[in-house]
C-alpha positions as CSV (number, residue, x, y, z in Angstrom):
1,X,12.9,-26.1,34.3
2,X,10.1,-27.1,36.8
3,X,7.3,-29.0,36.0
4,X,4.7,-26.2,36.2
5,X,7.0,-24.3,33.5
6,X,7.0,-27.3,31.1
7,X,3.5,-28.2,31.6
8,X,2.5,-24.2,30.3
9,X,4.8,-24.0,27.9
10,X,3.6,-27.3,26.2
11,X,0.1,-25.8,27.0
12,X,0.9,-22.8,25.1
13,X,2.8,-23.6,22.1
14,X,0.7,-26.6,20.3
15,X,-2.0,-24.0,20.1
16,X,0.4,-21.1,18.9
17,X,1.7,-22.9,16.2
18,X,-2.1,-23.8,14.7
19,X,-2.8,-20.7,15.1
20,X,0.2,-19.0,13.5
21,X,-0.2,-21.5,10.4
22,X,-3.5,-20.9,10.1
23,X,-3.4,-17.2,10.0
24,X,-0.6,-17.6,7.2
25,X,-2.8,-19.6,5.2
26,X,-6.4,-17.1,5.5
27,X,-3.9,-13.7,5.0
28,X,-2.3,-15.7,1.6
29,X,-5.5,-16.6,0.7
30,X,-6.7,-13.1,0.8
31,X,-3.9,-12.5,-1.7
32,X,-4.4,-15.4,-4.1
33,X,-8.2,-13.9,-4.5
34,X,-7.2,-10.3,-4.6
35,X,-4.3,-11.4,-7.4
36,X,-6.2,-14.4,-8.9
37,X,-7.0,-13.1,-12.1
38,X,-3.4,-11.6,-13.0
39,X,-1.9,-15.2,-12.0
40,X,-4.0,-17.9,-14.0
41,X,-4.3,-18.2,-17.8
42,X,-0.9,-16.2,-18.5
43,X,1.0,-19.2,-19.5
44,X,3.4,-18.7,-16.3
45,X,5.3,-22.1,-15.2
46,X,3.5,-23.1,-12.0
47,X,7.2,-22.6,-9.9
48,X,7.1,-19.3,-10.6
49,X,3.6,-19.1,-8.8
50,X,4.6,-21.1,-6.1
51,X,7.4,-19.5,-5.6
52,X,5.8,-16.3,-5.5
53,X,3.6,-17.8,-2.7
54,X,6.1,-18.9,-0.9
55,X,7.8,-14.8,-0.5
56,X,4.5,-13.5,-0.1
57,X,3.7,-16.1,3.2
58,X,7.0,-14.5,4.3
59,X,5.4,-11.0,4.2
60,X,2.2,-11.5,5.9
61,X,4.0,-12.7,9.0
62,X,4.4,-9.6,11.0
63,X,0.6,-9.4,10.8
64,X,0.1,-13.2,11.3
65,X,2.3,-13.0,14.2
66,X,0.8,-10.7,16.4
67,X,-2.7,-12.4,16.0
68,X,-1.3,-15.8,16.8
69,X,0.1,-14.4,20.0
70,X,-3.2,-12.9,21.1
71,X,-5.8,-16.1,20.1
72,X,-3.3,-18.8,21.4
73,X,-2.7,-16.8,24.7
74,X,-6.3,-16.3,25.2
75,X,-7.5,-19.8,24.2
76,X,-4.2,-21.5,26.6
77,X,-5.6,-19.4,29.8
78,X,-9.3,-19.8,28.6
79,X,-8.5,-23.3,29.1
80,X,-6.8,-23.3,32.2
81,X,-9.6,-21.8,33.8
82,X,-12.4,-23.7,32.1
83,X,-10.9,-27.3,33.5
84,X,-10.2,-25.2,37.2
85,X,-6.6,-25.7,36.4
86,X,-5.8,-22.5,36.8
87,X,-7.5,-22.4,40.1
88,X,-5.4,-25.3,41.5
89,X,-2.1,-23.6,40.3
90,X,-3.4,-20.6,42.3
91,X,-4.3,-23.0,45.3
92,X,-0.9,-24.1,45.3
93,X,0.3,-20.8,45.9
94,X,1.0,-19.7,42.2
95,X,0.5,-16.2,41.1
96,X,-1.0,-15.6,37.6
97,X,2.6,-14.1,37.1
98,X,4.1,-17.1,38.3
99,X,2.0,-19.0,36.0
100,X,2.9,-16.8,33.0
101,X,6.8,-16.7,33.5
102,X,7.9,-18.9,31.0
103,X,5.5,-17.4,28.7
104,X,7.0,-13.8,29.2
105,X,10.4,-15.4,28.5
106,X,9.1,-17.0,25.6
107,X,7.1,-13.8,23.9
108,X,10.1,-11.9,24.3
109,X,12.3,-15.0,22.6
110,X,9.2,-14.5,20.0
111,X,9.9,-11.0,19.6
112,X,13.3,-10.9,19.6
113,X,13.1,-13.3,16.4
114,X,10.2,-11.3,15.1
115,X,12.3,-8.3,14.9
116,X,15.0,-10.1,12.8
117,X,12.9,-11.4,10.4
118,X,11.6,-8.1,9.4
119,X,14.8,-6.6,9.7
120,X,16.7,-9.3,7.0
121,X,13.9,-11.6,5.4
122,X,10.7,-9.3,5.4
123,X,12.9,-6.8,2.9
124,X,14.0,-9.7,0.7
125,X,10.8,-11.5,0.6
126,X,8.9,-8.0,-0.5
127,X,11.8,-7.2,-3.1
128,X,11.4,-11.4,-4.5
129,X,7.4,-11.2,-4.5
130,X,7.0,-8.0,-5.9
131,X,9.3,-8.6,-8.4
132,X,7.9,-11.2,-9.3
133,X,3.8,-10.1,-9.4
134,X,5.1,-7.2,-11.4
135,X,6.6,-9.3,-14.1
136,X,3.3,-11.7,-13.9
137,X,1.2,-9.5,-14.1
138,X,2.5,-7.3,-16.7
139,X,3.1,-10.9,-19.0
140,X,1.3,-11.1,-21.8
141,X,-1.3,-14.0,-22.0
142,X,-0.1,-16.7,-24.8
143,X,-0.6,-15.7,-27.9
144,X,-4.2,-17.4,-28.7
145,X,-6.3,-15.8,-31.6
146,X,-9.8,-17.5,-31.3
147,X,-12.2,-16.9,-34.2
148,X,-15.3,-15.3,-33.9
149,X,-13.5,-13.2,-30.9
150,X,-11.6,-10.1,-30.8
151,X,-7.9,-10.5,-29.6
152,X,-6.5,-8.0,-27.9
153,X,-2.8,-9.3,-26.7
154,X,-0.2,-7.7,-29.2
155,X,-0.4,-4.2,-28.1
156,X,-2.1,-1.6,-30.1
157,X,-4.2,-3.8,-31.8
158,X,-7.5,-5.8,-31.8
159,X,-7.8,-8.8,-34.4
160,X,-11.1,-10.6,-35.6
161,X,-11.1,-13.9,-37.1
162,X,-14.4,-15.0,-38.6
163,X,-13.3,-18.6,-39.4
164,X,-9.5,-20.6,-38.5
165,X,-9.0,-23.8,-41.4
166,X,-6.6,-25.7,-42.5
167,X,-4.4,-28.3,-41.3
168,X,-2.6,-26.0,-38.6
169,X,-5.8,-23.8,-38.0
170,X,-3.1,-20.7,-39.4
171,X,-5.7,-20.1,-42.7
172,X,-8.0,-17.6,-42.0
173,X,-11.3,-16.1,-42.8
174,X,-13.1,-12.6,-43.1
175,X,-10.1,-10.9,-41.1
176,X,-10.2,-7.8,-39.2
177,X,-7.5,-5.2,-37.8
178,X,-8.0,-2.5,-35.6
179,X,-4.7,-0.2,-35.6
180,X,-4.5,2.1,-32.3
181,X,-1.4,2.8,-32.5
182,X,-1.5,6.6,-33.4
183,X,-3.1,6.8,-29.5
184,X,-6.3,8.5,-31.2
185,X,-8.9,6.1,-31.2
186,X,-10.0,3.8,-34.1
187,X,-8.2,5.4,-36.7
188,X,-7.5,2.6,-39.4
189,X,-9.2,-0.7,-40.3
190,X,-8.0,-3.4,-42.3
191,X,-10.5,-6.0,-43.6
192,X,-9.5,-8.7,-45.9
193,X,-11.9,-12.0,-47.0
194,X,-9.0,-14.2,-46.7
195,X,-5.2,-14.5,-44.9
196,X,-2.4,-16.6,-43.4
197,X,-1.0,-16.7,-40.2
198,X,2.9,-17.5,-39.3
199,X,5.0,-17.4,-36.3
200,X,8.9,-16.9,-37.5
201,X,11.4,-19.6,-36.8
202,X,12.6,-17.7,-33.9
203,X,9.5,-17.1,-32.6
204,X,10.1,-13.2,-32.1
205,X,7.4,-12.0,-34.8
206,X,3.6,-13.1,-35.9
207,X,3.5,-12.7,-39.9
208,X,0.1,-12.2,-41.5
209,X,-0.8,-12.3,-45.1
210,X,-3.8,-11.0,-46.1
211,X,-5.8,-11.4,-49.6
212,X,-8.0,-9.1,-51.2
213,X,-8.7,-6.5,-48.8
214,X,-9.6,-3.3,-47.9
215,X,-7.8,-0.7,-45.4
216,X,-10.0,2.3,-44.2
217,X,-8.6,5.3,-42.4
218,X,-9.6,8.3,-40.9
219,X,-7.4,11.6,-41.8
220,X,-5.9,13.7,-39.1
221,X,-6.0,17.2,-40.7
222,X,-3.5,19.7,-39.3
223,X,-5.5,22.4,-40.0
224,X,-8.7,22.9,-37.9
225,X,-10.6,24.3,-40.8
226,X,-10.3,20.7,-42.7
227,X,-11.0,18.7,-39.9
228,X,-14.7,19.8,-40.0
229,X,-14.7,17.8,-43.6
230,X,-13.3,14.7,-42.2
231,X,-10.9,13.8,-44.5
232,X,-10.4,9.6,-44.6
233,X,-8.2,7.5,-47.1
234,X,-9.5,4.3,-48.9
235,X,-7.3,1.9,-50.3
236,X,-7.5,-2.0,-51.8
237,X,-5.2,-4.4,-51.8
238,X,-4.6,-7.9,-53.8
239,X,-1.5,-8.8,-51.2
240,X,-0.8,-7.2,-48.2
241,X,1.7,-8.8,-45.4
242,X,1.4,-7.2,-41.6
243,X,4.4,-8.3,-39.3
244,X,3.4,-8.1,-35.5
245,X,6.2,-8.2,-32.7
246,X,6.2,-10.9,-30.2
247,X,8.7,-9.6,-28.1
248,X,6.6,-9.0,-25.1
249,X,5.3,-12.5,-25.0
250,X,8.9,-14.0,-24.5
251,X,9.0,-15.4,-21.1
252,X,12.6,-14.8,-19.4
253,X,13.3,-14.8,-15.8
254,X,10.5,-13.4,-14.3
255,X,12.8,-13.0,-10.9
256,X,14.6,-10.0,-12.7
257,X,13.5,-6.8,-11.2
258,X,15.8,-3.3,-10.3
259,X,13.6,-1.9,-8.4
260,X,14.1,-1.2,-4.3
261,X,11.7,0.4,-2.2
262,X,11.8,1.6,1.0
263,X,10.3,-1.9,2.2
264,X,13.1,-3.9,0.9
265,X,15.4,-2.5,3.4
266,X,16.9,-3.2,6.4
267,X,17.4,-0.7,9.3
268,X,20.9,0.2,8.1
269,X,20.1,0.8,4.8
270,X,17.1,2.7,5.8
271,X,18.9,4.9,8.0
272,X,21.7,5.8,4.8
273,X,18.9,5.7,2.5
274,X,17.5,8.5,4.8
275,X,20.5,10.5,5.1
276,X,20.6,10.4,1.7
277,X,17.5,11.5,0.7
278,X,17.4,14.8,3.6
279,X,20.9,15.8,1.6
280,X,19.1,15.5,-1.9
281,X,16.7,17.4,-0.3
282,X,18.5,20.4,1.0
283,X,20.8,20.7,-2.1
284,X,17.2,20.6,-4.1
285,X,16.2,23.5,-1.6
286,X,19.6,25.2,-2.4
287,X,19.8,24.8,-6.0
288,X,16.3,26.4,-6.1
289,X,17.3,29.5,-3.9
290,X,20.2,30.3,-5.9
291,X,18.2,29.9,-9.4
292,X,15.7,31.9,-8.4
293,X,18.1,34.7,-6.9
294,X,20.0,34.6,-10.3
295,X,16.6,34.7,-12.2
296,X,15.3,37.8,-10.5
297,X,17.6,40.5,-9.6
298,X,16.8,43.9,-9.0
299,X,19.2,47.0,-9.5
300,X,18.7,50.7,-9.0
301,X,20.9,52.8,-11.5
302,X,22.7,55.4,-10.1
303,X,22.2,54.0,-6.3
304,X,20.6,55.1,-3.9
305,X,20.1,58.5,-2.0
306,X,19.2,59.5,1.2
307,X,15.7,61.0,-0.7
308,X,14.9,57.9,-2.3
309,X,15.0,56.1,1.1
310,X,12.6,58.7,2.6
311,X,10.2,58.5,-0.2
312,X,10.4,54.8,-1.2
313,X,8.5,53.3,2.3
314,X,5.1,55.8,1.4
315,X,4.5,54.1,-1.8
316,X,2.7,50.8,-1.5
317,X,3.0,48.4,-4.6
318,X,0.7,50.3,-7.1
319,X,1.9,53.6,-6.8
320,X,5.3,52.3,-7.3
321,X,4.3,50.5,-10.1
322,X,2.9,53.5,-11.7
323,X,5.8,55.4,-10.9
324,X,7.9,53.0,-12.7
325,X,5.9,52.8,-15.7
326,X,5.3,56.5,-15.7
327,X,9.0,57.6,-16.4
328,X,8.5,54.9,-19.6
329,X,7.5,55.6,-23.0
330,X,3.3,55.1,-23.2
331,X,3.6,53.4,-25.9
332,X,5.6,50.3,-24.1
333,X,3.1,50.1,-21.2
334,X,1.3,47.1,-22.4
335,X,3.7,45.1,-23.2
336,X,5.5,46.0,-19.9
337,X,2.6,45.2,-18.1
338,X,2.1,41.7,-20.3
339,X,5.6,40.7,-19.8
340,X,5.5,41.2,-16.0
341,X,2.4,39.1,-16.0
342,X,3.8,36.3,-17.9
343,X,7.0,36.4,-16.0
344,X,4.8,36.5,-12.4
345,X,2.2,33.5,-13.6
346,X,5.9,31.8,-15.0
347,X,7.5,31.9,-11.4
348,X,3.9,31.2,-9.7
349,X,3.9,27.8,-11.6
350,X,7.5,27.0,-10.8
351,X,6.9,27.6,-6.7
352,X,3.6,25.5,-6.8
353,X,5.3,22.8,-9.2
354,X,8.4,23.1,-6.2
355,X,5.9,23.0,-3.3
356,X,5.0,19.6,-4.7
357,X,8.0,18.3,-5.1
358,X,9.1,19.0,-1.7
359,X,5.8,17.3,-0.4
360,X,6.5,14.4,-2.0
361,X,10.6,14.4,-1.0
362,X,8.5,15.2,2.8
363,X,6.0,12.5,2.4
364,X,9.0,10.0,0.8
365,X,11.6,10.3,3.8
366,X,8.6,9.7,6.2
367,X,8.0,6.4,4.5
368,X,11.7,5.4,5.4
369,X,11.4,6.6,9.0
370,X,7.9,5.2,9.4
371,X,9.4,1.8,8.1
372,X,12.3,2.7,10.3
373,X,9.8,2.7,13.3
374,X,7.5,-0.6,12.1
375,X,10.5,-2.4,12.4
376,X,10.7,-2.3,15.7
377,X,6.8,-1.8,16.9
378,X,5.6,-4.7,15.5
379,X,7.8,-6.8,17.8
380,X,6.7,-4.8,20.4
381,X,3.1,-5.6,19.8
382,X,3.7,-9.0,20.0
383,X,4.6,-8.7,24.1
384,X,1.4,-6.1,24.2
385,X,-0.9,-8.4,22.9
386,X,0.3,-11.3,24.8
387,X,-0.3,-9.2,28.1
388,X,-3.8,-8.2,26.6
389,X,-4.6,-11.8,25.9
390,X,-3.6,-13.9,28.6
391,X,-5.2,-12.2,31.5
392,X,-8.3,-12.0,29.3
393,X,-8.5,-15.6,28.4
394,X,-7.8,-16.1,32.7
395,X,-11.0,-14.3,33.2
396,X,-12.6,-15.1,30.4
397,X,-12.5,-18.8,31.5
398,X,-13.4,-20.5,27.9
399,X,-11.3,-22.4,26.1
400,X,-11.4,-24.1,22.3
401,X,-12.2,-22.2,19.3
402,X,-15.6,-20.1,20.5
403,X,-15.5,-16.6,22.5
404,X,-11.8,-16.8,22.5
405,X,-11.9,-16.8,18.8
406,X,-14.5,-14.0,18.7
407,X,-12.7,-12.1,21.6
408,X,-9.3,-11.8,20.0
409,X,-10.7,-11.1,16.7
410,X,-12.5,-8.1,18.0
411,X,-8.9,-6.9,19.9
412,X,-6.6,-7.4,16.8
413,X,-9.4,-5.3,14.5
414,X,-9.2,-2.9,17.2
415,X,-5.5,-2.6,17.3
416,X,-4.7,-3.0,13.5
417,X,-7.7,-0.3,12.4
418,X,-5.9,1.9,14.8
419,X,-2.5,1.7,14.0
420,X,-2.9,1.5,10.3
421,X,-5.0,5.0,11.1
422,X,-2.3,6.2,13.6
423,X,0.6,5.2,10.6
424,X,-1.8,6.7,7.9
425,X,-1.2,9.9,9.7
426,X,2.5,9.8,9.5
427,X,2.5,9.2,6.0
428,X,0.7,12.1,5.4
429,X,3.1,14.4,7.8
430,X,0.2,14.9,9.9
431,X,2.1,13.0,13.3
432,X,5.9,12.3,13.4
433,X,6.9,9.1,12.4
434,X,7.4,7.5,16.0
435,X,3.8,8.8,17.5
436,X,2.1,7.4,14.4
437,X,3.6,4.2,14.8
438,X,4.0,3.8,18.8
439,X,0.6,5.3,19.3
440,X,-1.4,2.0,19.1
441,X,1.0,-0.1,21.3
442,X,1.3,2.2,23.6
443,X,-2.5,3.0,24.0
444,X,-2.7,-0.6,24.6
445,X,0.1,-1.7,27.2
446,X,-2.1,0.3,30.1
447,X,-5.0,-1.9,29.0
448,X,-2.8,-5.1,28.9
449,X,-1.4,-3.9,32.8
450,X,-5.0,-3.6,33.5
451,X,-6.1,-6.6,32.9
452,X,-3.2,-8.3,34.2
453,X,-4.0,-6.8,37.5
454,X,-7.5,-7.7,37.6
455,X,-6.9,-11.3,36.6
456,X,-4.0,-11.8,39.2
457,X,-6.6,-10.4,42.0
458,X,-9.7,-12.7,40.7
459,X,-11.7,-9.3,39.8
460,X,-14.8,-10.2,38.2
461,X,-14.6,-7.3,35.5
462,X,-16.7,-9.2,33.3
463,X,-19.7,-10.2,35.8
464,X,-22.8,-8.2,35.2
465,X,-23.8,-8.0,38.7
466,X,-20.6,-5.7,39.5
467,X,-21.8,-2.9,37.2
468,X,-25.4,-3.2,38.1
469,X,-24.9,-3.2,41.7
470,X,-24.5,0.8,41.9
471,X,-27.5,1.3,40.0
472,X,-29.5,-0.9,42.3
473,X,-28.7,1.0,45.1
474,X,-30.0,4.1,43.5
475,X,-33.0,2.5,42.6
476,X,-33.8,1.0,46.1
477,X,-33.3,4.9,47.4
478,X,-35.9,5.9,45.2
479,X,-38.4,2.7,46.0
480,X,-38.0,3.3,49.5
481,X,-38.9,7.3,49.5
482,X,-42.1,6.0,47.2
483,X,-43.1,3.5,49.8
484,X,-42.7,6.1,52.4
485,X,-44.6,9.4,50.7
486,X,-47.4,6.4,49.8
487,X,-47.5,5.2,53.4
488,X,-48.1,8.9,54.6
């Protein structure tokens, strides 16, 4: 390796590496803040939450990545030109292709190892993290009855406490029960002035004595005519013990999960997951053919004739209809007619619950395709952004953490606001699966050729004067037919 090649390289890579880390860090922040109030005060070990942070760094990489590439290849050539060291490699008889070489070789080593980690740890990592947010989140906070506060933790009900005493706090005070579990409101209240709180031995259920109480509930009548008296049932009690499972707040392994999306694959399981799926499909599309052929046949007795051929084709629907019903007994005519209408709103229905079931089998294997296609386009993107950014930074001429940092900000919202558009499209069958997620890269690579060119032969694209020159010219025209009409 010569020493221009070293001397890039070790140019390039300290501030690729800050970069990339960096980027890790703000994307997992985004998450912690977005997640932060499922994740704290549910009694979770903290391993599980840092293990969980750990798989979800994993995932944000292929967006990290990309970004990295484009701010470390514009602040490394922003550099270069800011101390006029690119200008003395150029002096020397380097091209800006020259320069970049063992970049290009290393972008596509980049890629190369981008592509494999979405292909076998991205699909693991989103399998592990959402396993394990699922199972956090759905946790149920430690059990925690405050008094003076309604508690609503054990499912289907809301407990009050006015007072906690006693040596274990587990005596209790003007208590209150809110039962919801007929899903229909408030339906029953029990209030008692005084109770007892116990957690079993084996912890798996909450037993609460209450003394000299009251339990109130409302009545649902069966009949509509008695609802209208709201009907309610009063009882007391001297004694009364409530048992409360505690099932749900056992913690487990939190890592158990069953569930496998299209994201937790790898290209070869996409691609069977895919054939599988289109032959689900057309046996659904079969099975429904044949049911709806056996459902609704129709059968002429007797055949038919030559005159029933000639006649049949001058009858639209309603005269046949009439025909039909005419050579039937009047008195049957409404319910005919009543059952033909249920029977056509019955099938209706069916088709239009069908329809949506095929747009969602439609909408489902473009997911695996589009994933299919990310696979591969996001390692792409990491060679289109690199040329985008180091022929920009070469004309740019600015180093450190400034316009490069604003520059490559604007770029990467550019490209990601368009290819999360472009992939939003494909999702919604709008654009096959390969336009909606090649559109953005390839949009881009005659920008990143562009600028390439211009920076290898010094074009000042970003100098004002370039632009305003034509302009000028037209203006001067003008100034100089004014001078000449004013002279006359």
């Amino acid at each position: 390796m010569k020493i221009i090649d070293k001397f890039v390289l070790k140019s390039y890579v300290r501030p690729f590496l800050i970069t990339f880390v960096v980027m890790v860090l703000f994307l997992l922040m985004q998450f912690v803040w977005k997640y932060i109030d499922d994740l704290v005060g549910r009694g979770v070990e903290w391993y599980y939450i840092m293990e969980l942070l750990f798989y979800t760094s994993a995932t944000v990489v292929p967006m990290a990545l990309p970004l990295a590439i484009l701010l470390s290849s514009i602040m490394t050539f922003g550099t270069l030109g800011e101390h006029n060291e690119m200008a003395a490699l150029k002096a020397s008889g380097n091209s800006l292709i020259r320069v970049m070489k063992p970049l290009i070789f290393f972008i596509l080593f980049i890629s190369v190892i981008s592509f494999l980690f979405a292909n076998y740890v991205i699909p693991v990592a989103n399998l592990k993290s959402e396993t394990l947010l699922r199972n956090i989140t759905n946790k149920k906070p430690a059990l925690n009855i405050r008094q003076g506060v309604f508690y609503s933790g054990i499912e289907n009900y809301s407990i009050k406490v006015g007072e906690k005493f006693g040596p274990n706090q587990n005596e209790l005070r003007d208590v209150y029960i809110y039962d919801h579990s007929q899903q229909m409101g408030n339906m029953k209240v029990i209030n008692a002035e005084t109770g007892k709180m116990e957690v079993t031995e084996d912890e798996m259920y909450l037993n609460i004595e209450l003394f000299n109480g009251n339990t109130y509930e409302d009545i649902h009548a069966n009949k509509a005519k008695d609802r209208d008296n709201y009907p309610f049932a009063h009882s007391s009690f001297s004694r009364s013990l409530i048992r409360f499972n505690l099932l749900d707040f056992q913690s487990g392994d939190l890592r158990e999960g069953s569930r496998k999306d299209f994201d937790m694959l790898n290209i070869v399981q996409l691609s069977k997951a895919t054939d599988s799926l289109h032959h689900a499909f057309e046996m659904r599309k079969k099975d429904l053919a044949e049911s709806m052929s056996q459902k609704y046949s129709f059968t002429i007795l007797g055949g038919i004739n030559d005159s029933m051929r000639a006649v049949a084709p001058k009858y639209d629907t309603v005269n046949m209809a009439n025909r039909i019903l005419a050579n039937m007994d009047a008195s049957e005519h409404d319910r005919i007619i009543q059952n033909a209408l249920r029977i056509s709103r019955s099938t209706s229905s069916y088709y239009q619950n069908a329809a949506r079931e095929f747009l969602w089998r439609d909408k489902l294997i473009a997911r695996h395709k589009l994933e299919w296609q990310k696979k591969f386009s996001i390692s792409f993107s990491c060679i289109v952004l690199f040329f985008i950014g180091a022929p920009l930074g070469a004309i740019i001429r600015k180093g450190g953490m400034g316009m490069p940092v604003v520059v490559s900000i604007v770029i990467f919202i550019i490209y990601h606001v368009t290819s999360y558009s472009f992939e939003k499209l494909g999702r919604e069958l709008m654009w096959t699966p390969f336009r909606a997620m090649w559109t953005a890269n390839l949009s881009l690579l005659p920008i990143g050729m562009w600028l390439t060119y211009k920076s290898a032969t010094d074009s000042a694209i970003f100098n004002i004067e370039v632009y305003l020159k034509p302009f000028r010219k037209i203006s001067s025209i003008f100034v100089r037919s004014k001078s000449k009409t004013s002279k006359a």
